[in-house]
N, C-alpha and C positions, 0 to 999 in steps of 0.2 A: 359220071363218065363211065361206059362200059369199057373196061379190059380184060380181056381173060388173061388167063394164068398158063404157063409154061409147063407147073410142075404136072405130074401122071400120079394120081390115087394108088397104082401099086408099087409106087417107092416111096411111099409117106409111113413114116416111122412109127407112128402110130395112130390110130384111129376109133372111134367111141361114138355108138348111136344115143342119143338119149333121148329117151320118153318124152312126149308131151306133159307138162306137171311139174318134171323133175329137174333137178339142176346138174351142171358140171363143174367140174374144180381140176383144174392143172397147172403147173407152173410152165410157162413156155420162153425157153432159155435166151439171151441175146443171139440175135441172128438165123434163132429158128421163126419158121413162118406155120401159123395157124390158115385153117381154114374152116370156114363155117356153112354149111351147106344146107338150101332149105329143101328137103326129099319131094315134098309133096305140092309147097306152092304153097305161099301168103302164109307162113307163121314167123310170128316174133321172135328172135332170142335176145330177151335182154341180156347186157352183158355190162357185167364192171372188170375195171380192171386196176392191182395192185401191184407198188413194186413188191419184188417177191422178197427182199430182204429190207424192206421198209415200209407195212401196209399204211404209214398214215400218210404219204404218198401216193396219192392215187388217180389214176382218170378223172380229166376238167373239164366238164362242159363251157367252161364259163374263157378258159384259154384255150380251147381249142377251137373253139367259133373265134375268139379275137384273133386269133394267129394267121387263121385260114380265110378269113372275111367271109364265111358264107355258114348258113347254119345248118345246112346237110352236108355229109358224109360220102365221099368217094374215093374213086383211084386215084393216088397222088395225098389223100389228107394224112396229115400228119396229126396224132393222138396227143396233145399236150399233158402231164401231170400235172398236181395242185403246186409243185413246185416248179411249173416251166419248162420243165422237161422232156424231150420227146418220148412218150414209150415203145408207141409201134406207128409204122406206116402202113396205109391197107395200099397194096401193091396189086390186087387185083380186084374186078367187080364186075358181075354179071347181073347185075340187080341193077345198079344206076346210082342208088341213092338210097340213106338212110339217117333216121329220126336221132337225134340227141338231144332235145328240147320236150317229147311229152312226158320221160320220167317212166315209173313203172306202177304195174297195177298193184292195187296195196286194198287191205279192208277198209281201210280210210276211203279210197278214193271210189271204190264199188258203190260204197255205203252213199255219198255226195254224188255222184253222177249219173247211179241207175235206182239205186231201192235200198229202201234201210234192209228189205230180209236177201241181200247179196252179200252183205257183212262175213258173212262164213266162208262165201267162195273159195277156193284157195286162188293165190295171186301170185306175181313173183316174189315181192316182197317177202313172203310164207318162204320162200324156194331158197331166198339168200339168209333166211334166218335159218331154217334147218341146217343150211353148209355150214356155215359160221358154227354151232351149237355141233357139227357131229365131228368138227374138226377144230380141240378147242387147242391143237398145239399152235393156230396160227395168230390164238393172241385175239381174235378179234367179236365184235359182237356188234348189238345193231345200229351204234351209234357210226360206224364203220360202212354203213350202208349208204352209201352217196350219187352223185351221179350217174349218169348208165346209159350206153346207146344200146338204143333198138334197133338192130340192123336188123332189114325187112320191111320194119313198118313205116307205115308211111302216115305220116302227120303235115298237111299240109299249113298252111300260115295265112290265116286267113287277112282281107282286104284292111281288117280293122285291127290288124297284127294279135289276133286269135292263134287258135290254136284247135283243128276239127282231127277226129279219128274216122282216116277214110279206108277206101276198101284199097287192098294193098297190091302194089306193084310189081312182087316176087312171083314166082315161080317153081314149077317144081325143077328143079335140078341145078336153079341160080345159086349162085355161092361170093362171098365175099372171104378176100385171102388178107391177110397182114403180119407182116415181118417185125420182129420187135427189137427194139433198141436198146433194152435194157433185161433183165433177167422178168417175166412179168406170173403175176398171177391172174389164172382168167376165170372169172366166176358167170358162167352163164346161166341164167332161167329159161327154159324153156316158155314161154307164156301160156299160160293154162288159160288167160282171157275167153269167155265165150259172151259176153254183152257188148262187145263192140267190132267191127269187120277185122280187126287188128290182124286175126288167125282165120278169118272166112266164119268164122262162130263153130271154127271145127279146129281146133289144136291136134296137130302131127309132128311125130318124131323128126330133129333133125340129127345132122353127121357131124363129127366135130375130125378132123385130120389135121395131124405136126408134120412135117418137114425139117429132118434139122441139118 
């Protein structure tokens, strides 16, 4: 469902480009609102999310499809935690719709679905082990690594309840906003993907803006 958002970029409290490749790490308070912005059109940012004073609590794919009866992501879904919990609502969307079933790119997963010499690529996976590892007060490591929507990408569901990486339905300037329920931590990967339309086979920087 498309909605746009209310708030104006120059009273957002703070704001953070970040590289294609690279990751983000912030805490976004109860009742502050994120937004994630794609600058350029069709790139992934995976994204997990933690309570910020409880990481083994975290973002559920598995309860937030049962919750919402649908297995994409829009204006209006509410983000379940592994304990039932709401964490955030995405309260705005100009994209439509977003993946929480393909998971993220990993050396593992290069290696099984393009070419054993993809193995190296960097992946997201790479991107949430580095935060984890350069921020070791948060306690956490890669066993920590779980779930994750891909807002942006688009994974369509195929007839024989598959799972296809199609060319994506983003845009440059679309953004997805969410207000959070609880104190959260947001770890985003940029997706560095270039074997599949995930990112257009071109990975670009997106905007990350709080609102509090």
């Amino acid at each position: 469902m498309i909605k746009e958002s209310e708030l104006k970029p120059e009273n957002a409290s703070f704001r953070e480009t970040v590289p294609a490749g690279d990751y983000f790490l912030k805490v976004v308070k109860a009742g502050e609102t994120v937004r994630i912005l794609d600058l350029e059109g069709n790139q992934a940012a995976d994204t997990l999310f933690y309570n910020a004073h409880n990481p083994t609590e975290r973002y559920s794919a598995v309860d937030t499809i049962r919750e919402q009866g649908n297995v994409y992501l829009t204006a209006g879904s509410k983000l379940m935690s592994s304990e039932n919990n709401v964490m955030l609502e995405i309260t705005a969307d100009t994209c439509g719709r977003h993946d929480t079933l393909g998971g993220a790119c990993a050396a593992e997963s290069n290696t099984t679905r393009y070419a054993l010499e993809k193995k190296c690529m960097h992946a997201c996976r790479d991107s949430w082990l580095v935060a984890v590892t350069e921020h070791e007060e948060l306690g956490m490591t890669k066993r920590d690594i779980t779930h994750n929507i891909n807002f942006f990408m688009n994974v369509p569901v195929t007839a024989d309840g598959g799972l296809t990486f199609a060319d994506g339905i983003s845009d440059a300037g679309k953004y997805v906003e969410l207000k959070a329920a609880m104190d959260v931590l947001v770890m985003i990967s940029n997706c560095p993907q270039l074997n599949n339309p995930c990112n257009a086979y071109n990975p670009t920087p997106i905007e990350v803006l709080v609102w509090s």
